[in-house]
PyMOL CGO cylinders between C-alpha atoms (Angstrom):
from pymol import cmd
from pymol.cgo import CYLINDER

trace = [
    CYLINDER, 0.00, 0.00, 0.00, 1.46, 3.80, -0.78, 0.3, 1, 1, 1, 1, 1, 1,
    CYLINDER, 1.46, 3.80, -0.78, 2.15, 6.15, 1.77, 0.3, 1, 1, 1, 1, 1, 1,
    CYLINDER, 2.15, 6.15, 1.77, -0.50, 8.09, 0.72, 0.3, 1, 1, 1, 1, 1, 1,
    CYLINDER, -0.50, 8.09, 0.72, -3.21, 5.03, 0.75, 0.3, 1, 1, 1, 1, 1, 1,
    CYLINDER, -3.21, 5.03, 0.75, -2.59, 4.70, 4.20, 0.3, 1, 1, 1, 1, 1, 1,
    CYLINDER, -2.59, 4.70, 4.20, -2.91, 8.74, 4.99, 0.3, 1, 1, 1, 1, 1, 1,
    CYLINDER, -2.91, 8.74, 4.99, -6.59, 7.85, 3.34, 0.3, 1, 1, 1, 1, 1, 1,
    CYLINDER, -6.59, 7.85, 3.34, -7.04, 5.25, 5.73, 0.3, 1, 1, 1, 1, 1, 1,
    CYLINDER, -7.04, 5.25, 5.73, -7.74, 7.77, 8.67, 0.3, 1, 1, 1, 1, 1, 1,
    CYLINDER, -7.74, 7.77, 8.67, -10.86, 8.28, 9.65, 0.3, 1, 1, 1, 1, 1, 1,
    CYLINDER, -10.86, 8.28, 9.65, -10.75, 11.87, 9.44, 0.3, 1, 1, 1, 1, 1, 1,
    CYLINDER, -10.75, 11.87, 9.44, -12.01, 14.00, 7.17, 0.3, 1, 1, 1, 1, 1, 1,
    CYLINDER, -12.01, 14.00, 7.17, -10.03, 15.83, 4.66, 0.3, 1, 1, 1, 1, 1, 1,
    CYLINDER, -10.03, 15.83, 4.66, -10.74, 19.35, 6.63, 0.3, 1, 1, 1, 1, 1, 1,
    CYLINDER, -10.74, 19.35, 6.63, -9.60, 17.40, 9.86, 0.3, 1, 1, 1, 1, 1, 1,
    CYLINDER, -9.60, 17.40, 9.86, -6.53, 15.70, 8.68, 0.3, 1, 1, 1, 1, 1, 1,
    CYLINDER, -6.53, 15.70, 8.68, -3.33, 17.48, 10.39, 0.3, 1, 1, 1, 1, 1, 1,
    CYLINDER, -3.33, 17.48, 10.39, -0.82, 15.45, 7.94, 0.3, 1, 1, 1, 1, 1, 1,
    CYLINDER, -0.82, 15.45, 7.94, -0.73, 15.95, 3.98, 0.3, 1, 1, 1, 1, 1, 1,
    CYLINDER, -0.73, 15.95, 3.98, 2.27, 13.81, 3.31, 0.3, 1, 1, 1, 1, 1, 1,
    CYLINDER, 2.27, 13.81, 3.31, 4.06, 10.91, 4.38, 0.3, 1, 1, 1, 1, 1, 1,
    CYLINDER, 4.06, 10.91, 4.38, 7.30, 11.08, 3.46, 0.3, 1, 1, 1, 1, 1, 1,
    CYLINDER, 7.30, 11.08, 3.46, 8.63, 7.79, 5.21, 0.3, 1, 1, 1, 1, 1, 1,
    CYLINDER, 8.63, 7.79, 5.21, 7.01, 5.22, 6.57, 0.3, 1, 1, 1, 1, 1, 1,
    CYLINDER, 7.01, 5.22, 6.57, 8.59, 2.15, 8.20, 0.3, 1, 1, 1, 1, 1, 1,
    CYLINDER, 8.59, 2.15, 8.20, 5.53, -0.39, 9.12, 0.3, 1, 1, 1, 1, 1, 1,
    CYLINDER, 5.53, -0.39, 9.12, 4.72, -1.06, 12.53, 0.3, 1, 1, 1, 1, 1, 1,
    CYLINDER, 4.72, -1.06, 12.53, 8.00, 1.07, 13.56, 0.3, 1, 1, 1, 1, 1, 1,
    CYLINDER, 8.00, 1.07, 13.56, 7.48, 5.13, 12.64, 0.3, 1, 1, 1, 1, 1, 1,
    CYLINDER, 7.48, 5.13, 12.64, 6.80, 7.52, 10.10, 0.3, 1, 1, 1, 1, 1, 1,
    CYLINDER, 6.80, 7.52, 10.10, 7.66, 11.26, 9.13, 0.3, 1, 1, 1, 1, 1, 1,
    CYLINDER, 7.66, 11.26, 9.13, 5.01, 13.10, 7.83, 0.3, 1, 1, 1, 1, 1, 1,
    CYLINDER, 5.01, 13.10, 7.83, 4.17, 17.33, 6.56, 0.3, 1, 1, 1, 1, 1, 1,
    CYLINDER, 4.17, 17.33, 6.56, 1.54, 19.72, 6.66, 0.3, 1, 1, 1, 1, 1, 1,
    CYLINDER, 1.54, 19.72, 6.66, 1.62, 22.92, 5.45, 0.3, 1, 1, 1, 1, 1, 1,
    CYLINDER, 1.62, 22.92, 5.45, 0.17, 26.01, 7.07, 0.3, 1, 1, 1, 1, 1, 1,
    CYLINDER, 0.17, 26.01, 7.07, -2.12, 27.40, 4.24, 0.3, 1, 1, 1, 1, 1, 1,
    CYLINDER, -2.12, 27.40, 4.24, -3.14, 30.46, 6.13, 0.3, 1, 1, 1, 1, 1, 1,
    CYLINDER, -3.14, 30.46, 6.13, -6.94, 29.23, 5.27, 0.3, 1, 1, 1, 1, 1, 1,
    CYLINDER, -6.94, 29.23, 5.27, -7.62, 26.77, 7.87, 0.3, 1, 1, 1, 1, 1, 1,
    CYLINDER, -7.62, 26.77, 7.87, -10.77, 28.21, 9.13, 0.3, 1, 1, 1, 1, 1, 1,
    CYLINDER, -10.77, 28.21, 9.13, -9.89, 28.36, 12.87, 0.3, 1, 1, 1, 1, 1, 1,
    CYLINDER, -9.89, 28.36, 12.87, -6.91, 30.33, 12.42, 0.3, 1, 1, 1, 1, 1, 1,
    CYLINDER, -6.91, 30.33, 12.42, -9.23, 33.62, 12.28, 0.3, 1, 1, 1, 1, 1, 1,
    CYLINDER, -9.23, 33.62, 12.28, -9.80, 32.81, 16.03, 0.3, 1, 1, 1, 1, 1, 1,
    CYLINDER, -9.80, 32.81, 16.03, -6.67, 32.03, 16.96, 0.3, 1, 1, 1, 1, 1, 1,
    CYLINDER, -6.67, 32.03, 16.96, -5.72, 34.44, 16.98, 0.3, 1, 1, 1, 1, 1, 1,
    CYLINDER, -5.72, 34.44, 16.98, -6.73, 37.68, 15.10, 0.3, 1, 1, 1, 1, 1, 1,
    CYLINDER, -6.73, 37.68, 15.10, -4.51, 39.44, 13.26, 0.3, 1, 1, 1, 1, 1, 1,
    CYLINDER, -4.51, 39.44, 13.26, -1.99, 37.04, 14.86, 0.3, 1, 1, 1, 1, 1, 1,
    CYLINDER, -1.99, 37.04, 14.86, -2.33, 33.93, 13.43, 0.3, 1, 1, 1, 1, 1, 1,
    CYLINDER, -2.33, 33.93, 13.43, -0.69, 30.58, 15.27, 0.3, 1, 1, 1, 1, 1, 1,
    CYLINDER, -0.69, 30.58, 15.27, -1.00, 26.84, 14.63, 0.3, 1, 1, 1, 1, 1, 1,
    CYLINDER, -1.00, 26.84, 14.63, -3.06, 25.54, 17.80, 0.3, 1, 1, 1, 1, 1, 1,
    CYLINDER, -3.06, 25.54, 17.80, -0.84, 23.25, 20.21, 0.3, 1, 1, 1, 1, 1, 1,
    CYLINDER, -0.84, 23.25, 20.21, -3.68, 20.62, 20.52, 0.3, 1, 1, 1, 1, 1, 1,
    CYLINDER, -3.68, 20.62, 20.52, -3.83, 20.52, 16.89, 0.3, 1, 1, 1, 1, 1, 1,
    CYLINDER, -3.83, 20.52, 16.89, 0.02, 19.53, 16.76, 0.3, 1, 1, 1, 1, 1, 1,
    CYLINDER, 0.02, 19.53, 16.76, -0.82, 17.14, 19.29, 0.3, 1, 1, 1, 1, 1, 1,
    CYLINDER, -0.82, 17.14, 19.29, -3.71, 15.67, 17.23, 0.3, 1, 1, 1, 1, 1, 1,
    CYLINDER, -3.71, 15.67, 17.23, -0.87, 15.46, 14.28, 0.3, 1, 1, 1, 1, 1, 1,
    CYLINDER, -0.87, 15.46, 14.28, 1.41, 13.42, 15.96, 0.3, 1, 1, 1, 1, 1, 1,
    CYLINDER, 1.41, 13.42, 15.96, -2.36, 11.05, 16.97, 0.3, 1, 1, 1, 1, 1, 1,
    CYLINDER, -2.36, 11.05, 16.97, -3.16, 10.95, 13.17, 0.3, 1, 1, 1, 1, 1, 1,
    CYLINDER, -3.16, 10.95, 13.17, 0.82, 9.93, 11.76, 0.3, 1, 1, 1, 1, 1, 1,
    CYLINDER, 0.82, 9.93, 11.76, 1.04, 7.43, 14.90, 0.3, 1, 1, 1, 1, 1, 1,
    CYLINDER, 1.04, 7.43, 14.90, -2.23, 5.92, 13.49, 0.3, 1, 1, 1, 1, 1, 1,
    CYLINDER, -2.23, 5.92, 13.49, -0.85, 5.35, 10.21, 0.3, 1, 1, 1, 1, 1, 1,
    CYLINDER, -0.85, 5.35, 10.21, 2.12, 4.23, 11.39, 0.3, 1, 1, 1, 1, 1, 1,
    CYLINDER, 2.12, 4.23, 11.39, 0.64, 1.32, 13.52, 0.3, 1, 1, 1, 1, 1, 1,
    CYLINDER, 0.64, 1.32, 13.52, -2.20, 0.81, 11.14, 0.3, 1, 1, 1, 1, 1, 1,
    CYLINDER, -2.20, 0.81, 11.14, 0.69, -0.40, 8.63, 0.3, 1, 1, 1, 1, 1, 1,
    CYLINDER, 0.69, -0.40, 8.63, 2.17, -2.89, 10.56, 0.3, 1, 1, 1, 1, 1, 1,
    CYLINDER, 2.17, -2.89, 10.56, 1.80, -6.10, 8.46, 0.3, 1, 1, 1, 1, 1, 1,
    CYLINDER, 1.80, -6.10, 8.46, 2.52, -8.19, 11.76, 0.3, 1, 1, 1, 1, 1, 1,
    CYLINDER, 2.52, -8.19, 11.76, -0.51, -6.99, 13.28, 0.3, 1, 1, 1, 1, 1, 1,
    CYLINDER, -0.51, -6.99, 13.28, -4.72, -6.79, 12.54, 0.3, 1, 1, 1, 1, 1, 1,
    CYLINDER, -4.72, -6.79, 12.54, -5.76, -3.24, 11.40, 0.3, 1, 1, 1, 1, 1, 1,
    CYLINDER, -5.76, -3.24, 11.40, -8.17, -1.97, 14.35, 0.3, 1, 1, 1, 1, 1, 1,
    CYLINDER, -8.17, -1.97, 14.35, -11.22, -0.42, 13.07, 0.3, 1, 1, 1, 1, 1, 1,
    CYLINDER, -11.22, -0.42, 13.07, -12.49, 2.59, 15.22, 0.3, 1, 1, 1, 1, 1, 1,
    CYLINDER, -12.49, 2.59, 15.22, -9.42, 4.01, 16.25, 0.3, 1, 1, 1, 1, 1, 1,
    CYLINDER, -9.42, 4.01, 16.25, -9.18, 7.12, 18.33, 0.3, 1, 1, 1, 1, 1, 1,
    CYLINDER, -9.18, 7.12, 18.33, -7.17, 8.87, 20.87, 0.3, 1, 1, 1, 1, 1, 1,
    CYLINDER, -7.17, 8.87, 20.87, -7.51, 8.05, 24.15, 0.3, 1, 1, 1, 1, 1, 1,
    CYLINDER, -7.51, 8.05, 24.15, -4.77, 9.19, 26.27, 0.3, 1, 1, 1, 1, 1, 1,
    CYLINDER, -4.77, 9.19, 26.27, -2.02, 11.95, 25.87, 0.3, 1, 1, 1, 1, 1, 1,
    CYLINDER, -2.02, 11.95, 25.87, 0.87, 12.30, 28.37, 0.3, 1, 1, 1, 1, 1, 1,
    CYLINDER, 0.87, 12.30, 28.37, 3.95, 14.41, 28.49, 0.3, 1, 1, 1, 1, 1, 1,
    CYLINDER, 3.95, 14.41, 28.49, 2.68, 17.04, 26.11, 0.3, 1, 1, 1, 1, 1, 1,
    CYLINDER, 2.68, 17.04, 26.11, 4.83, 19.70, 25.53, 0.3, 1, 1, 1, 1, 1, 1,
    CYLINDER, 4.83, 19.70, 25.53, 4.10, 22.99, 22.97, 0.3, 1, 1, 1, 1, 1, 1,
    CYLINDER, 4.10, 22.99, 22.97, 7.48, 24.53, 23.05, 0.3, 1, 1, 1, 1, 1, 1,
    CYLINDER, 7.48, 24.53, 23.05, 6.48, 26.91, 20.09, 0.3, 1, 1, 1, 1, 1, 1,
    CYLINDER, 6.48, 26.91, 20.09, 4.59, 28.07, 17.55, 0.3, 1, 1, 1, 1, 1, 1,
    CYLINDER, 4.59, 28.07, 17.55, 4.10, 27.81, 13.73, 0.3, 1, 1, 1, 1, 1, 1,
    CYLINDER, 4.10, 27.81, 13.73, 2.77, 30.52, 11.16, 0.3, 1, 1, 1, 1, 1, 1,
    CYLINDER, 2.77, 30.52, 11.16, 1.00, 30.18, 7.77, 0.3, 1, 1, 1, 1, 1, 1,
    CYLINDER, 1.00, 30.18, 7.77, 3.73, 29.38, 5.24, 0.3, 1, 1, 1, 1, 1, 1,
    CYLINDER, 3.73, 29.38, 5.24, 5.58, 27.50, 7.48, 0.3, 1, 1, 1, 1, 1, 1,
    CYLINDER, 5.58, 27.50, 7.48, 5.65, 23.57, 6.74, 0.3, 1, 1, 1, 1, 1, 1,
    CYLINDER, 5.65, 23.57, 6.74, 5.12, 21.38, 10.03, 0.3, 1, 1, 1, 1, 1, 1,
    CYLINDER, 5.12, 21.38, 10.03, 7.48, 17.76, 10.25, 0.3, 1, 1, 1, 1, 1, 1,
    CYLINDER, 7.48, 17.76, 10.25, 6.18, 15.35, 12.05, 0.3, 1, 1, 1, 1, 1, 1,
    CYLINDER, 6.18, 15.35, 12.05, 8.06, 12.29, 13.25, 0.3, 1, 1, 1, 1, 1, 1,
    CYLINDER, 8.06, 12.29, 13.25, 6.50, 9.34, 15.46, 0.3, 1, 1, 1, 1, 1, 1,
    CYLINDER, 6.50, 9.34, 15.46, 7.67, 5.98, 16.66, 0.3, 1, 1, 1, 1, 1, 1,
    CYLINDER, 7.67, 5.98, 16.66, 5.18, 3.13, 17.75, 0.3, 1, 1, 1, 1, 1, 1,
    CYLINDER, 5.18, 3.13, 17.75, 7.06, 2.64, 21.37, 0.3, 1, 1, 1, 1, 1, 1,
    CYLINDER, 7.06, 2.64, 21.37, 4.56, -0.66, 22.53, 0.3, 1, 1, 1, 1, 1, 1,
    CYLINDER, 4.56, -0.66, 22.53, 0.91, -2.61, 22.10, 0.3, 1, 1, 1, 1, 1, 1,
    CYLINDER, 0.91, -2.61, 22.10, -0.96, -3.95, 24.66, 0.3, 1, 1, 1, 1, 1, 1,
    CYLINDER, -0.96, -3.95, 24.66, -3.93, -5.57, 22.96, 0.3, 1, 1, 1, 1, 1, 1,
    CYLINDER, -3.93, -5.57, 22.96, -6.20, -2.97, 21.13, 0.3, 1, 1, 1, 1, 1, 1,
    CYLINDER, -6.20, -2.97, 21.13, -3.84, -0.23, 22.82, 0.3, 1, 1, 1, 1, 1, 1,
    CYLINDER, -3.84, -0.23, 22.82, -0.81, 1.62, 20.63, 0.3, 1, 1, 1, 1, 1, 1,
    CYLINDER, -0.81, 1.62, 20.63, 1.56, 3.77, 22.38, 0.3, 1, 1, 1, 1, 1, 1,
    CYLINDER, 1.56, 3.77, 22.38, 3.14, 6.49, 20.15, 0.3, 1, 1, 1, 1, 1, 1,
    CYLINDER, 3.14, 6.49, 20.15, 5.80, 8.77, 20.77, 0.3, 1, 1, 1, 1, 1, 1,
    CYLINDER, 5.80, 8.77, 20.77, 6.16, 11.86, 18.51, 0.3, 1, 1, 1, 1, 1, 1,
    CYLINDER, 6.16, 11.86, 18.51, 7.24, 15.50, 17.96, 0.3, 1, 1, 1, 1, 1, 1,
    CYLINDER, 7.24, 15.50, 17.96, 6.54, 18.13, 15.65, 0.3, 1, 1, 1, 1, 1, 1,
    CYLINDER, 6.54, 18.13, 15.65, 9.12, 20.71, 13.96, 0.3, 1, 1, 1, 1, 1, 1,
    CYLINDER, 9.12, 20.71, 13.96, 9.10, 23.49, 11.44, 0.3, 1, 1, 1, 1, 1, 1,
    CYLINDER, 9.10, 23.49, 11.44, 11.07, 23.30, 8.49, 0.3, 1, 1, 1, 1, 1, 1,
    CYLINDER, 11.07, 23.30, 8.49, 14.06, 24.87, 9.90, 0.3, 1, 1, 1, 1, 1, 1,
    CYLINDER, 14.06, 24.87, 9.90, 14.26, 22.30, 12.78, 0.3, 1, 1, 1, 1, 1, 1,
    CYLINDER, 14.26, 22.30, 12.78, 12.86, 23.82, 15.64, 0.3, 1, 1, 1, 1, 1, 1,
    CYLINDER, 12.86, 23.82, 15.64, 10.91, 21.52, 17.96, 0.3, 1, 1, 1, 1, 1, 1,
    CYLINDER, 10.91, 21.52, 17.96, 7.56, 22.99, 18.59, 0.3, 1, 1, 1, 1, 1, 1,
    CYLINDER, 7.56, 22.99, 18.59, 5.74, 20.11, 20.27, 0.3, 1, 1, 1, 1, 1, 1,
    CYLINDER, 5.74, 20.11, 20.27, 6.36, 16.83, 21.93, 0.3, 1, 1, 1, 1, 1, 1,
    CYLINDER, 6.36, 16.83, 21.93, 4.08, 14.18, 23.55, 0.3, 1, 1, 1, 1, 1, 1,
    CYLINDER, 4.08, 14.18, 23.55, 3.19, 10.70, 23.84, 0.3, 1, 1, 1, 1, 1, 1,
    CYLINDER, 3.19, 10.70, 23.84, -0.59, 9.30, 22.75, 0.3, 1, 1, 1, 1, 1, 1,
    CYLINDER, -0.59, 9.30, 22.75, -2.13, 6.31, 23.36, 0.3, 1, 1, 1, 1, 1, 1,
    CYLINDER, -2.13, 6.31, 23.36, -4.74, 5.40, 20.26, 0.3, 1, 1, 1, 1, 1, 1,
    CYLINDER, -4.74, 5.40, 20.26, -7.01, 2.27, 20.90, 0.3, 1, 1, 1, 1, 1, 1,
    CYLINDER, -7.01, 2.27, 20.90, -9.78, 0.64, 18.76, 0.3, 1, 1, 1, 1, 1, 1,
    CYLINDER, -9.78, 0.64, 18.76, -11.58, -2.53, 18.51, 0.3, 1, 1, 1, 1, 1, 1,
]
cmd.load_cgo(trace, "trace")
């Protein structure tokens, strides 16, 4: 399957999906992944006027969606249907991005416990900066 047929795979919608691109995917193990900042994403006129910043949750919810595809890949292992977020520790937003800035994000799949996928992950703008950091747990049935 292409990188990009497993970025379909999400259950998100094309207005919800916080990665355009993977650009490396090793299944089961991690992937690396873009988005860039159009400027027209529709809550950026709230946050903030005049001033507009890339949400920390949203980064966050990033690292969620690559981590999915990621584990989702793993030919070893039974695709889970449903699968959501359901835990996020250690979550740090150490800055911010602007439109026109292009987002990396990296992620590892650190364990599985039955229908339960730890994923590490951080996000970075395009000149390396880390911006975020966290660890999700994503579950499904």
């Amino acid at each position: 399957m292409s990188h990009q047929q497993e970025l379909d795979l999400l259950p998100h919608g094309p207005s919800f999906r916080f990665i355009q691109n993977v650009t490396d995917l090793e299944p089961g193990v991690g992937a690396t992944g873009t988005y860039q900042i159009s400027g027209d994403e529709a809550f950026l006129e709230g946050h903030f006027p005049n001033n507009p910043m890339w949400p920390g949750v949203i980064m966050i919810e990033a690292i969620a969606q690559l981590g999915g595809v990621a584990a989702q890949s793993d030919p070893e292992q039974p695709r889970l249907n449903d699968m959501r977020l359901t835990s996020v520790k250690n979550a740090k937003i150490l800055g911010t991005a602007t439109p026109g800035q292009t987002l990396v994000v990296e992620v590892k799949v650190e364990g599985r416990l039955g229908t339960l996928i730890q994923i590490s992950g951080k996000v970075t703008v395009e000149n390396g900066d880390q911006i975020a950091s966290g660890i999700v747990m994503l579950s499904g049935s």
